[in-house]
C-alpha positions as CSV (number, residue, x, y, z in Angstrom):
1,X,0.0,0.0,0.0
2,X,1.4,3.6,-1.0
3,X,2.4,5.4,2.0
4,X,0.7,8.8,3.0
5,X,2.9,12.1,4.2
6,X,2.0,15.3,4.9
7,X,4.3,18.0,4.9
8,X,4.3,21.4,6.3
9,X,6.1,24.6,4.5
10,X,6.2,23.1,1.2
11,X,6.1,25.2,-1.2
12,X,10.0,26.6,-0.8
13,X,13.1,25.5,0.6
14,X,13.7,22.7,2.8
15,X,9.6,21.3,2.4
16,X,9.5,21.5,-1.4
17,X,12.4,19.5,-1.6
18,X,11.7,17.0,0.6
19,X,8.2,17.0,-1.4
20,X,10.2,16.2,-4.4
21,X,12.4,13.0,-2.7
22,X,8.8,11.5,-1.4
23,X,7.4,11.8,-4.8
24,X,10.0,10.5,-6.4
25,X,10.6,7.5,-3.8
26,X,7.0,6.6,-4.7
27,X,5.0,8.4,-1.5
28,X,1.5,10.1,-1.6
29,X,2.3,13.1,-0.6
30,X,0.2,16.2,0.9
31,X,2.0,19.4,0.5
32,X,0.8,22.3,3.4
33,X,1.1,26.2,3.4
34,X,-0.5,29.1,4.4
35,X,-0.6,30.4,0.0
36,X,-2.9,29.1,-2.0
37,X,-1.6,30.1,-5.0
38,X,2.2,28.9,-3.7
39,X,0.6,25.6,-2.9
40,X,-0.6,25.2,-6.2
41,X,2.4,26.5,-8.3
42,X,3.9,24.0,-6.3
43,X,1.5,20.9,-6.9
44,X,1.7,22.1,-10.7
45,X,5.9,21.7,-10.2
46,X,5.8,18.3,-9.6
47,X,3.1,16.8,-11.0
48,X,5.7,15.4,-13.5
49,X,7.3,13.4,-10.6
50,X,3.7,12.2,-8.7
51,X,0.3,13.4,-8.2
52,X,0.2,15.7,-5.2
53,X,-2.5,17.0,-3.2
54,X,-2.8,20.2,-1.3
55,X,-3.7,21.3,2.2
56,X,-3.8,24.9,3.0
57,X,-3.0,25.8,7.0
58,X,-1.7,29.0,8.5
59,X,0.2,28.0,11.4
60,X,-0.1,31.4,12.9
61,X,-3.7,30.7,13.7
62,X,-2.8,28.2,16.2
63,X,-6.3,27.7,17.8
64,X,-7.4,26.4,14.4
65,X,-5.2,24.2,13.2
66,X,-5.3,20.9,16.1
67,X,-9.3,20.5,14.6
68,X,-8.3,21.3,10.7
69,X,-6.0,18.6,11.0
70,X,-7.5,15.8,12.7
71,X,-10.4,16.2,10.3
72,X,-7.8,16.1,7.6
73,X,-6.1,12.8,8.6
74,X,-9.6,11.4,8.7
75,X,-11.1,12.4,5.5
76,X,-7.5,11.4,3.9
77,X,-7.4,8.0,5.1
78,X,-4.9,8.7,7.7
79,X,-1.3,9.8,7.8
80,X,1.7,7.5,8.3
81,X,4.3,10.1,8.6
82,X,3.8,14.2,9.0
83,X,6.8,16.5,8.9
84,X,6.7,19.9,10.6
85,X,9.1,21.6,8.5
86,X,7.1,25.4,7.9
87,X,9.6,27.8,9.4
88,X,10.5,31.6,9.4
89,X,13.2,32.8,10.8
90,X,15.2,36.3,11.4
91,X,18.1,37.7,12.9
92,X,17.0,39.9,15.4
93,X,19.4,41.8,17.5
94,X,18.3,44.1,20.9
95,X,18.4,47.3,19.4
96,X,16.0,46.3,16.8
97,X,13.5,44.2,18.4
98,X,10.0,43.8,17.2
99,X,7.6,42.0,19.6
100,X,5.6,41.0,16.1
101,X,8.5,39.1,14.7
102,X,9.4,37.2,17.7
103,X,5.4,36.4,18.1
104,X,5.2,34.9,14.7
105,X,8.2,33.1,14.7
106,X,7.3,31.2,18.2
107,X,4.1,30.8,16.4
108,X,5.3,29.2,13.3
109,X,8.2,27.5,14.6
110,X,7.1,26.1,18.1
111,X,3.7,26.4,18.5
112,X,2.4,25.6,15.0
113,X,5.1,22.6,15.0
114,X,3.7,21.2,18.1
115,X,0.2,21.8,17.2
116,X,0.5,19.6,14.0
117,X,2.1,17.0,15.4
118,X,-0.1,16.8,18.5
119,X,-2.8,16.5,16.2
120,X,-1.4,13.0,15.1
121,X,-0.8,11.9,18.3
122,X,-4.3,10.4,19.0
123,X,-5.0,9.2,15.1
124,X,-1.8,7.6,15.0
125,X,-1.9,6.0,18.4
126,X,-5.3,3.9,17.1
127,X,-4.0,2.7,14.5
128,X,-0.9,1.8,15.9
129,X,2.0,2.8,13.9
130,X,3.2,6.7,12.5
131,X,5.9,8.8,12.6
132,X,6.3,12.2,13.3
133,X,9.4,14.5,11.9
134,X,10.3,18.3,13.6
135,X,12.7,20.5,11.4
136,X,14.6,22.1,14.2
137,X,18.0,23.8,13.2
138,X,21.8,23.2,14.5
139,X,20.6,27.3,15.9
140,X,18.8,25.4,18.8
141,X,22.4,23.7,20.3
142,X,23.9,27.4,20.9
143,X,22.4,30.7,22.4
144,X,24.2,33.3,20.4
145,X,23.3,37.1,19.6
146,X,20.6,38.1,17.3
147,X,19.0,34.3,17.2
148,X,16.9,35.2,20.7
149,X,13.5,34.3,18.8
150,X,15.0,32.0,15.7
151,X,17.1,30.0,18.1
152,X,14.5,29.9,21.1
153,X,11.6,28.8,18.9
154,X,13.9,26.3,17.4
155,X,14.9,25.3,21.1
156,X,11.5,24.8,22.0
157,X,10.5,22.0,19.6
158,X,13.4,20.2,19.8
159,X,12.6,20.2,23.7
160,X,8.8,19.1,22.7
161,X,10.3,16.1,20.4
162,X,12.9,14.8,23.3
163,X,9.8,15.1,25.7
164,X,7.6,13.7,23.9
165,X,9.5,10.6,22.5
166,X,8.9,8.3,25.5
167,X,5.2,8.6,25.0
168,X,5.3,8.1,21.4
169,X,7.2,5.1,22.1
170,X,4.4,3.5,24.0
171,X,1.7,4.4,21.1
172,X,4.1,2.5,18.3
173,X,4.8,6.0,16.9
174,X,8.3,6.7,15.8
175,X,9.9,10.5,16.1
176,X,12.8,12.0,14.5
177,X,14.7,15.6,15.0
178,X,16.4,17.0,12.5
179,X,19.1,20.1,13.2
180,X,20.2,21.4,10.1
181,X,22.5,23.8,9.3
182,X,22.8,26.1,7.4
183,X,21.1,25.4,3.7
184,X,20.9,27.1,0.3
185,X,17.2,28.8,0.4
186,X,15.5,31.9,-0.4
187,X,15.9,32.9,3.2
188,X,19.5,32.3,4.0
189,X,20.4,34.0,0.4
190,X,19.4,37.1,2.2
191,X,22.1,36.5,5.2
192,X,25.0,38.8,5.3
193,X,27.6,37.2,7.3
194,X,29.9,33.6,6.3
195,X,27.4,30.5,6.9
196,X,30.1,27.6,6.9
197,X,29.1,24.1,5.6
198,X,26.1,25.3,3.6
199,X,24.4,22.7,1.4
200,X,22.4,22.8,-1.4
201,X,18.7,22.3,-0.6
202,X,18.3,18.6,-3.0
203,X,21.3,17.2,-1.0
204,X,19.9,18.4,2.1
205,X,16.6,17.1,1.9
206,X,18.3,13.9,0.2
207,X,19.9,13.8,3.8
208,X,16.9,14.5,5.7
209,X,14.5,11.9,3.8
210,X,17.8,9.2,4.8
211,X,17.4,9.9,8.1
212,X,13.5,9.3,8.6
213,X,14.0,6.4,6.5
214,X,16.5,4.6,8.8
215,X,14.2,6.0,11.8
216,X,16.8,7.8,13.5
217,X,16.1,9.5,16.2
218,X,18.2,12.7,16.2
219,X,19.8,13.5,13.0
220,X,22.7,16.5,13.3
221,X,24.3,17.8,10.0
222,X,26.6,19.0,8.5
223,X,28.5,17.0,11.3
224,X,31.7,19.2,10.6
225,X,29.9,22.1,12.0
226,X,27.2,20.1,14.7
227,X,31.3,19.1,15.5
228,X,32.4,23.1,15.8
229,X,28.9,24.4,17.7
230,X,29.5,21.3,20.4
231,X,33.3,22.6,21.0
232,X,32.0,26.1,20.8
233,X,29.1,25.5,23.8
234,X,32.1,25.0,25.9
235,X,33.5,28.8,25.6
236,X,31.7,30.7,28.3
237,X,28.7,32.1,26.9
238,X,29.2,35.9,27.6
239,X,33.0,35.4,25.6
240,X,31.4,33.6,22.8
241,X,28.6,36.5,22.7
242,X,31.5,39.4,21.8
243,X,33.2,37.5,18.9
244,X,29.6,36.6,17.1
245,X,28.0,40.1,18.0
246,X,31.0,41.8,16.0
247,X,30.3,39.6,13.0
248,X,26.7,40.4,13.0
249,X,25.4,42.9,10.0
250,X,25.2,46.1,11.5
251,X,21.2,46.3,10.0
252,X,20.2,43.2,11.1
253,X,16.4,43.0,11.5
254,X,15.6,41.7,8.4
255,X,18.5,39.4,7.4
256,X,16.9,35.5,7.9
257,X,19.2,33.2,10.1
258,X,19.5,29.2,10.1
Protein backbone atom coordinates (compact mmCIF):
# COMPACT_ATOMS: atom_id res chain seq x y z
CA UNK A 1 0.00 0.00 0.00
CA UNK A 2 1.38 3.64 -1.02
CA UNK A 3 2.41 5.38 1.98
CA UNK A 4 0.72 8.78 2.97
CA UNK A 5 2.85 12.08 4.18
CA UNK A 6 1.99 15.33 4.92
CA UNK A 7 4.32 17.99 4.92
CA UNK A 8 4.29 21.40 6.30
CA UNK A 9 6.13 24.57 4.54
CA UNK A 10 6.20 23.09 1.25
CA UNK A 11 6.07 25.21 -1.21
CA UNK A 12 10.03 26.64 -0.77
CA UNK A 13 13.07 25.50 0.64
CA UNK A 14 13.71 22.66 2.78
CA UNK A 15 9.58 21.31 2.41
CA UNK A 16 9.47 21.50 -1.38
CA UNK A 17 12.44 19.52 -1.57
CA UNK A 18 11.67 16.96 0.57
CA UNK A 19 8.16 16.99 -1.35
CA UNK A 20 10.20 16.20 -4.42
CA UNK A 21 12.42 13.01 -2.72
CA UNK A 22 8.85 11.47 -1.44
CA UNK A 23 7.41 11.84 -4.84
CA UNK A 24 9.97 10.46 -6.39
CA UNK A 25 10.64 7.48 -3.81
CA UNK A 26 6.99 6.64 -4.72
CA UNK A 27 5.00 8.37 -1.54
CA UNK A 28 1.52 10.13 -1.62
CA UNK A 29 2.28 13.15 -0.61
CA UNK A 30 0.21 16.20 0.88
CA UNK A 31 2.03 19.43 0.55
CA UNK A 32 0.85 22.29 3.44
CA UNK A 33 1.06 26.16 3.45
CA UNK A 34 -0.55 29.10 4.41
CA UNK A 35 -0.58 30.41 0.00
CA UNK A 36 -2.85 29.06 -2.00
CA UNK A 37 -1.57 30.15 -4.97
CA UNK A 38 2.16 28.92 -3.67
CA UNK A 39 0.61 25.61 -2.90
CA UNK A 40 -0.59 25.21 -6.22
CA UNK A 41 2.45 26.54 -8.28
CA UNK A 42 3.88 24.01 -6.31
CA UNK A 43 1.45 20.89 -6.94
CA UNK A 44 1.72 22.11 -10.67
CA UNK A 45 5.87 21.66 -10.22
CA UNK A 46 5.80 18.33 -9.59
CA UNK A 47 3.07 16.80 -11.01
CA UNK A 48 5.72 15.43 -13.48
CA UNK A 49 7.27 13.45 -10.57
CA UNK A 50 3.72 12.15 -8.75
CA UNK A 51 0.27 13.39 -8.19
CA UNK A 52 0.24 15.69 -5.18
CA UNK A 53 -2.49 17.03 -3.17
CA UNK A 54 -2.84 20.17 -1.30
CA UNK A 55 -3.70 21.33 2.24
CA UNK A 56 -3.79 24.90 3.01
CA UNK A 57 -2.97 25.84 7.05
CA UNK A 58 -1.70 28.96 8.49
CA UNK A 59 0.18 28.00 11.38
CA UNK A 60 -0.15 31.44 12.95
CA UNK A 61 -3.74 30.65 13.67
CA UNK A 62 -2.77 28.21 16.24
CA UNK A 63 -6.32 27.71 17.83
CA UNK A 64 -7.39 26.35 14.36
CA UNK A 65 -5.17 24.23 13.23
CA UNK A 66 -5.35 20.92 16.06
CA UNK A 67 -9.28 20.51 14.65
CA UNK A 68 -8.29 21.33 10.70
CA UNK A 69 -6.00 18.57 10.97
CA UNK A 70 -7.46 15.75 12.70
CA UNK A 71 -10.36 16.22 10.28
CA UNK A 72 -7.77 16.07 7.55
CA UNK A 73 -6.12 12.78 8.62
CA UNK A 74 -9.63 11.38 8.71
CA UNK A 75 -11.14 12.37 5.49
CA UNK A 76 -7.53 11.39 3.89
CA UNK A 77 -7.45 8.03 5.14
CA UNK A 78 -4.85 8.71 7.65
CA UNK A 79 -1.26 9.83 7.77
CA UNK A 80 1.69 7.53 8.30
CA UNK A 81 4.31 10.14 8.59
CA UNK A 82 3.76 14.15 8.98
CA UNK A 83 6.84 16.51 8.92
CA UNK A 84 6.75 19.87 10.58
CA UNK A 85 9.06 21.55 8.52
CA UNK A 86 7.14 25.38 7.94
CA UNK A 87 9.56 27.79 9.45
CA UNK A 88 10.53 31.59 9.44
CA UNK A 89 13.23 32.79 10.82
CA UNK A 90 15.21 36.34 11.41
CA UNK A 91 18.13 37.74 12.94
CA UNK A 92 17.03 39.88 15.36
CA UNK A 93 19.43 41.81 17.53
CA UNK A 94 18.35 44.12 20.91
CA UNK A 95 18.45 47.29 19.40
CA UNK A 96 16.00 46.33 16.79
CA UNK A 97 13.51 44.16 18.38
CA UNK A 98 9.99 43.77 17.18
CA UNK A 99 7.57 41.96 19.57
CA UNK A 100 5.57 40.96 16.10
CA UNK A 101 8.51 39.13 14.75
CA UNK A 102 9.42 37.25 17.70
CA UNK A 103 5.43 36.41 18.12
CA UNK A 104 5.20 34.93 14.71
CA UNK A 105 8.25 33.08 14.69
CA UNK A 106 7.32 31.18 18.16
CA UNK A 107 4.10 30.81 16.38
CA UNK A 108 5.27 29.17 13.28
CA UNK A 109 8.17 27.48 14.63
CA UNK A 110 7.14 26.09 18.13
CA UNK A 111 3.69 26.42 18.50
CA UNK A 112 2.42 25.60 15.04
CA UNK A 113 5.07 22.58 14.97
CA UNK A 114 3.67 21.23 18.14
CA UNK A 115 0.16 21.78 17.23
CA UNK A 116 0.54 19.62 14.00
CA UNK A 117 2.05 16.98 15.42
CA UNK A 118 -0.11 16.77 18.50
CA UNK A 119 -2.83 16.45 16.16
CA UNK A 120 -1.39 12.96 15.10
CA UNK A 121 -0.81 11.90 18.32
CA UNK A 122 -4.32 10.40 19.00
CA UNK A 123 -5.03 9.15 15.10
CA UNK A 124 -1.80 7.60 15.01
CA UNK A 125 -1.93 6.02 18.42
CA UNK A 126 -5.27 3.91 17.11
CA UNK A 127 -4.02 2.75 14.47
CA UNK A 128 -0.88 1.80 15.92
CA UNK A 129 2.00 2.83 13.91
CA UNK A 130 3.22 6.74 12.53
CA UNK A 131 5.88 8.79 12.63
CA UNK A 132 6.29 12.20 13.30
CA UNK A 133 9.42 14.51 11.94
CA UNK A 134 10.31 18.31 13.58
CA UNK A 135 12.74 20.51 11.44
CA UNK A 136 14.58 22.14 14.22
CA UNK A 137 17.96 23.81 13.19
CA UNK A 138 21.76 23.20 14.55
CA UNK A 139 20.58 27.27 15.91
CA UNK A 140 18.83 25.40 18.82
CA UNK A 141 22.36 23.67 20.31
CA UNK A 142 23.87 27.36 20.91
CA UNK A 143 22.39 30.67 22.38
CA UNK A 144 24.16 33.33 20.42
CA UNK A 145 23.33 37.12 19.61
CA UNK A 146 20.62 38.09 17.28
CA UNK A 147 19.03 34.31 17.17
CA UNK A 148 16.94 35.23 20.69
CA UNK A 149 13.54 34.29 18.79
CA UNK A 150 14.98 31.99 15.66
CA UNK A 151 17.10 30.01 18.13
CA UNK A 152 14.51 29.89 21.12
CA UNK A 153 11.55 28.79 18.90
CA UNK A 154 13.88 26.30 17.43
CA UNK A 155 14.86 25.28 21.15
CA UNK A 156 11.52 24.85 22.01
CA UNK A 157 10.52 22.01 19.57
CA UNK A 158 13.35 20.17 19.83
CA UNK A 159 12.63 20.25 23.70
CA UNK A 160 8.82 19.12 22.71
CA UNK A 161 10.28 16.06 20.41
CA UNK A 162 12.86 14.77 23.31
CA UNK A 163 9.82 15.08 25.67
CA UNK A 164 7.56 13.73 23.87
CA UNK A 165 9.49 10.58 22.45
CA UNK A 166 8.91 8.28 25.49
CA UNK A 167 5.21 8.57 24.97
CA UNK A 168 5.33 8.14 21.36
CA UNK A 169 7.24 5.07 22.14
CA UNK A 170 4.45 3.54 23.98
CA UNK A 171 1.65 4.39 21.06
CA UNK A 172 4.15 2.45 18.33
CA UNK A 173 4.83 6.04 16.93
CA UNK A 174 8.31 6.70 15.81
CA UNK A 175 9.89 10.49 16.11
CA UNK A 176 12.83 11.98 14.53
CA UNK A 177 14.74 15.64 15.04
CA UNK A 178 16.35 16.98 12.51
CA UNK A 179 19.06 20.10 13.16
CA UNK A 180 20.25 21.37 10.08
CA UNK A 181 22.54 23.83 9.35
CA UNK A 182 22.76 26.11 7.39
CA UNK A 183 21.07 25.38 3.71
CA UNK A 184 20.87 27.14 0.35
CA UNK A 185 17.24 28.80 0.41
CA UNK A 186 15.49 31.93 -0.42
CA UNK A 187 15.85 32.87 3.22
CA UNK A 188 19.45 32.33 4.02
CA UNK A 189 20.35 33.96 0.44
CA UNK A 190 19.39 37.13 2.17
CA UNK A 191 22.06 36.53 5.23
CA UNK A 192 24.97 38.77 5.29
CA UNK A 193 27.62 37.24 7.29
CA UNK A 194 29.86 33.58 6.35
CA UNK A 195 27.41 30.51 6.94
CA UNK A 196 30.08 27.62 6.87
CA UNK A 197 29.15 24.11 5.63
CA UNK A 198 26.08 25.30 3.61
CA UNK A 199 24.43 22.70 1.35
CA UNK A 200 22.37 22.81 -1.41
CA UNK A 201 18.72 22.31 -0.56
CA UNK A 202 18.32 18.58 -2.96
CA UNK A 203 21.26 17.17 -0.97
CA UNK A 204 19.92 18.40 2.06
CA UNK A 205 16.59 17.13 1.88
CA UNK A 206 18.29 13.87 0.22
CA UNK A 207 19.88 13.80 3.75
CA UNK A 208 16.92 14.51 5.74
CA UNK A 209 14.53 11.87 3.75
CA UNK A 210 17.82 9.23 4.77
CA UNK A 211 17.40 9.89 8.06
CA UNK A 212 13.48 9.28 8.58
CA UNK A 213 14.01 6.36 6.51
CA UNK A 214 16.47 4.61 8.84
CA UNK A 215 14.23 5.95 11.81
CA UNK A 216 16.82 7.80 13.53
CA UNK A 217 16.08 9.54 16.22
CA UNK A 218 18.19 12.70 16.16
CA UNK A 219 19.84 13.55 12.97
CA UNK A 220 22.65 16.55 13.28
CA UNK A 221 24.31 17.79 10.03
CA UNK A 222 26.59 19.03 8.55
CA UNK A 223 28.50 16.96 11.33
CA UNK A 224 31.66 19.24 10.57
CA UNK A 225 29.86 22.06 12.03
CA UNK A 226 27.24 20.11 14.74
CA UNK A 227 31.26 19.12 15.45
CA UNK A 228 32.40 23.08 15.84
CA UNK A 229 28.92 24.35 17.69
CA UNK A 230 29.53 21.29 20.35
CA UNK A 231 33.34 22.57 20.99
CA UNK A 232 32.00 26.13 20.76
CA UNK A 233 29.12 25.48 23.81
CA UNK A 234 32.15 25.01 25.93
CA UNK A 235 33.46 28.80 25.62
CA UNK A 236 31.68 30.73 28.33
CA UNK A 237 28.69 32.06 26.90
CA UNK A 238 29.22 35.89 27.62
CA UNK A 239 33.03 35.43 25.55
CA UNK A 240 31.41 33.60 22.82
CA UNK A 241 28.61 36.45 22.68
CA UNK A 242 31.51 39.43 21.78
CA UNK A 243 33.21 37.54 18.93
CA UNK A 244 29.64 36.60 17.08
CA UNK A 245 28.01 40.13 18.00
CA UNK A 246 31.01 41.77 15.99
CA UNK A 247 30.29 39.59 13.01
CA UNK A 248 26.68 40.40 12.96
CA UNK A 249 25.41 42.89 10.03
CA UNK A 250 25.22 46.12 11.47
CA UNK A 251 21.24 46.31 9.96
CA UNK A 252 20.16 43.19 11.12
CA UNK A 253 16.45 43.04 11.54
CA UNK A 254 15.58 41.68 8.35
CA UNK A 255 18.52 39.44 7.38
CA UNK A 256 16.89 35.47 7.95
CA UNK A 257 19.16 33.17 10.12
CA UNK A 258 19.48 29.23 10.12
Amino acid sequence: MQKKVLITGATSGIGKALASVFCKAGWQVWISGRNPEKLRATQKELSDLSKVEIFELDLTQIDTIIPKLIEFDRVSGGMDLVIANAGVGKVQTLDHFQWQTLKETHHVNALGAMATLCAFFKPMAERGHGHWVAISSLNADIASPGSSAYGSSKAAISHFMAAASAECDAAGIVTTLIHPGFIKTKMTDQNQFHMPFILPVDRAARMIFGAIKNKKRVYRFPWSLALIIRFSNLIPAHIRGRFVLKTLPKSSENSPSL
